[in-house]
C-alpha positions as CSV (number, residue, x, y, z in Angstrom):
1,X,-6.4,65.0,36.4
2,X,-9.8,66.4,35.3
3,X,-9.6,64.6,32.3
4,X,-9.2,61.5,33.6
5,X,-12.1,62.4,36.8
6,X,-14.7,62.8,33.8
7,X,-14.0,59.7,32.2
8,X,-13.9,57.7,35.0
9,X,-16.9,59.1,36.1
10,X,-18.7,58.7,32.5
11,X,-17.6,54.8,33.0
12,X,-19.6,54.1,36.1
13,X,-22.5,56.0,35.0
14,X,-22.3,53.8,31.9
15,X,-21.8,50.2,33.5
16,X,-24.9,51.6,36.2
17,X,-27.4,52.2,33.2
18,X,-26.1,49.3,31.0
19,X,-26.9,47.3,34.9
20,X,-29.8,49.2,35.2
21,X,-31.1,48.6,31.4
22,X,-30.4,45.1,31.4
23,X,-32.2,44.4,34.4
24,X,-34.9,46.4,33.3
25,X,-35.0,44.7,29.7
26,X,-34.7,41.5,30.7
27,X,-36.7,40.7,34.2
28,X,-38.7,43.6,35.2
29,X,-39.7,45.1,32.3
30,X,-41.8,42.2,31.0
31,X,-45.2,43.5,32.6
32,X,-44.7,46.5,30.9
33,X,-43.7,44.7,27.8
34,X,-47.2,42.4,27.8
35,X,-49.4,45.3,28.2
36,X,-48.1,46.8,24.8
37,X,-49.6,45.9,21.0
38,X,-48.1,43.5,19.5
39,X,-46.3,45.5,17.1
40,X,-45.1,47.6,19.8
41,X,-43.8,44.6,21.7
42,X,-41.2,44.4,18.7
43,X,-40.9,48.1,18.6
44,X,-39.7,47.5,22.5
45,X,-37.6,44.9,21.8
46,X,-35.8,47.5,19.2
47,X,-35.4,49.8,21.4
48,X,-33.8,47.6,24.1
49,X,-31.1,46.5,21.3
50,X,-31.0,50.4,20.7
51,X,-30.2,51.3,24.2
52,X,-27.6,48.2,24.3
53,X,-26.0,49.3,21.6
54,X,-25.6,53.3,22.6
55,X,-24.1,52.4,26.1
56,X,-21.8,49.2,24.2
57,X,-20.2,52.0,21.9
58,X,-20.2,54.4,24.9
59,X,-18.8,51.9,27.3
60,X,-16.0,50.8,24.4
61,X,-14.9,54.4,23.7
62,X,-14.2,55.2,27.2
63,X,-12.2,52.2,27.8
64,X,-10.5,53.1,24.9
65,X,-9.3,56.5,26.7
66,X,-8.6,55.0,30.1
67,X,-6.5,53.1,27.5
68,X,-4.8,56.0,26.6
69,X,-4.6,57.7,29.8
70,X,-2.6,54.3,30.7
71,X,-0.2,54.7,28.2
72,X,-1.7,51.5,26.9
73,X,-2.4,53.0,23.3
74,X,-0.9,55.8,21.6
75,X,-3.6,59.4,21.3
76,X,-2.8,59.1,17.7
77,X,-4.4,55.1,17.8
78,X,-6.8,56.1,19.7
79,X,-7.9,58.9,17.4
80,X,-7.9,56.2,14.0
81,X,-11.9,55.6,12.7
82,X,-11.9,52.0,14.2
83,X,-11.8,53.9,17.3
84,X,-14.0,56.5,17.1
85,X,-17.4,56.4,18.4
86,X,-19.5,54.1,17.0
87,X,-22.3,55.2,15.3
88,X,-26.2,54.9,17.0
89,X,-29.8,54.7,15.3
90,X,-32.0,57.0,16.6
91,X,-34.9,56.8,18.6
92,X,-38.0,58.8,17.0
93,X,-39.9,60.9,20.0
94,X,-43.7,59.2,18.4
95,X,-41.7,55.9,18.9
96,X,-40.6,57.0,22.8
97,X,-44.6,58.2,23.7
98,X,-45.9,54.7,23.4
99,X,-43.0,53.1,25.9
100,X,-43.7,52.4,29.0
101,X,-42.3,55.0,31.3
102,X,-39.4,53.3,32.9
103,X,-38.3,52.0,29.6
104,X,-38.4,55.6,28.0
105,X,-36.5,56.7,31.0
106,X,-33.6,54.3,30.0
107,X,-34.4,54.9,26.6
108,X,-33.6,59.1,27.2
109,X,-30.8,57.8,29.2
110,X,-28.9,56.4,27.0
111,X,-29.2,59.0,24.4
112,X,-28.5,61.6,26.9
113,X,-25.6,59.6,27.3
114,X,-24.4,59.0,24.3
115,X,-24.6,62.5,23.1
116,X,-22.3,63.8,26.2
117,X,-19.7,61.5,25.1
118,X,-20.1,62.2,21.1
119,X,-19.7,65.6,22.2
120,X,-16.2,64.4,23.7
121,X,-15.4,62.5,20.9
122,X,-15.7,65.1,18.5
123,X,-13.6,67.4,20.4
124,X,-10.5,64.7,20.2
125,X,-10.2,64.5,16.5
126,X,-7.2,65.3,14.9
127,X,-8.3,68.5,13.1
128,X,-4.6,70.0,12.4
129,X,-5.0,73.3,10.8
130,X,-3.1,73.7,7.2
131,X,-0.6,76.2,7.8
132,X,-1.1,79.8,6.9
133,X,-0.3,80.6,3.6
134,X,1.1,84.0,5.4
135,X,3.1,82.6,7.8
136,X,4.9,80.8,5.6
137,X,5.6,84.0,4.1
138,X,6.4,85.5,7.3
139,X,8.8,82.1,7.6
140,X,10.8,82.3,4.2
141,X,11.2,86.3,4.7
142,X,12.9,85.3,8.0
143,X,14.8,83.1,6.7
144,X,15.7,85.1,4.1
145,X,17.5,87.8,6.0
């Protein structure tokens, strides 16, 4: 199922740049991380909870469909506000310039990311259409005769 190729494929790129971030965040990037101003080494460390927190939400939706596609939760569960997406903070482009380059590369990662799958997320609402006041019309007059 296609469906099913595209999550599973969203998953491991997920789980490789939450791998790749936490490495990154946590060893390697320190070098970086000491050459910055000091109020820039906080702006990093926000940043680093940013990312973290884009792929967490990403990561927990997507389970939450290979849930689905398991027959683990109901579609209609899956579709409840608790489930949904979870929301992310922004990262301003002024804020991005002054990163060192491998961390802004994780940084647009995990935006590009994230928006893929809010793009997905949006399109599995629940967004029944009220019925047409005409074809309920249409219905009665069939009905009728």
């Amino acid at each position: 199922m296609l469906a099913q190729r595209l999550i599973d494929g969203l998953y491991t790129e997920a789980m490789l740049l939450a791998d790749e971030a936490r490495g990154y965040f946590d060893d390697s990037g320190a070098s970086g991380r000491g050459e910055l101003a000091p109020l820039d080494r906080v702006v990093f460390s926000c940043e680093s909870l940013k990312v973290t927190t884009r792929l967490m939400h990403v990561i927990a939706w997507l389970l939450t469909q290979r849930a689905v596609e398991a027959g683990e939760i109901a579609p209609d569960d899956a579709r409840s506000p608790a489930r949904r997406l979870g929301g992310a903070v922004a990262s301003e482009e002024a804020t991005l310039a002054r990163m060192p380059a491998d961390a802004r590369t994780l940084i647009e990662g995990s935006i590009e990311l994230y928006r893929r799958v809010e793009r997905l997320d949006a399109g599995t609402r629940d967004d029944s259409v009220a019925p047409s006041p005409a074809r309920h019309l249409l219905h009665r007059l069939e009905r009728a005769f």
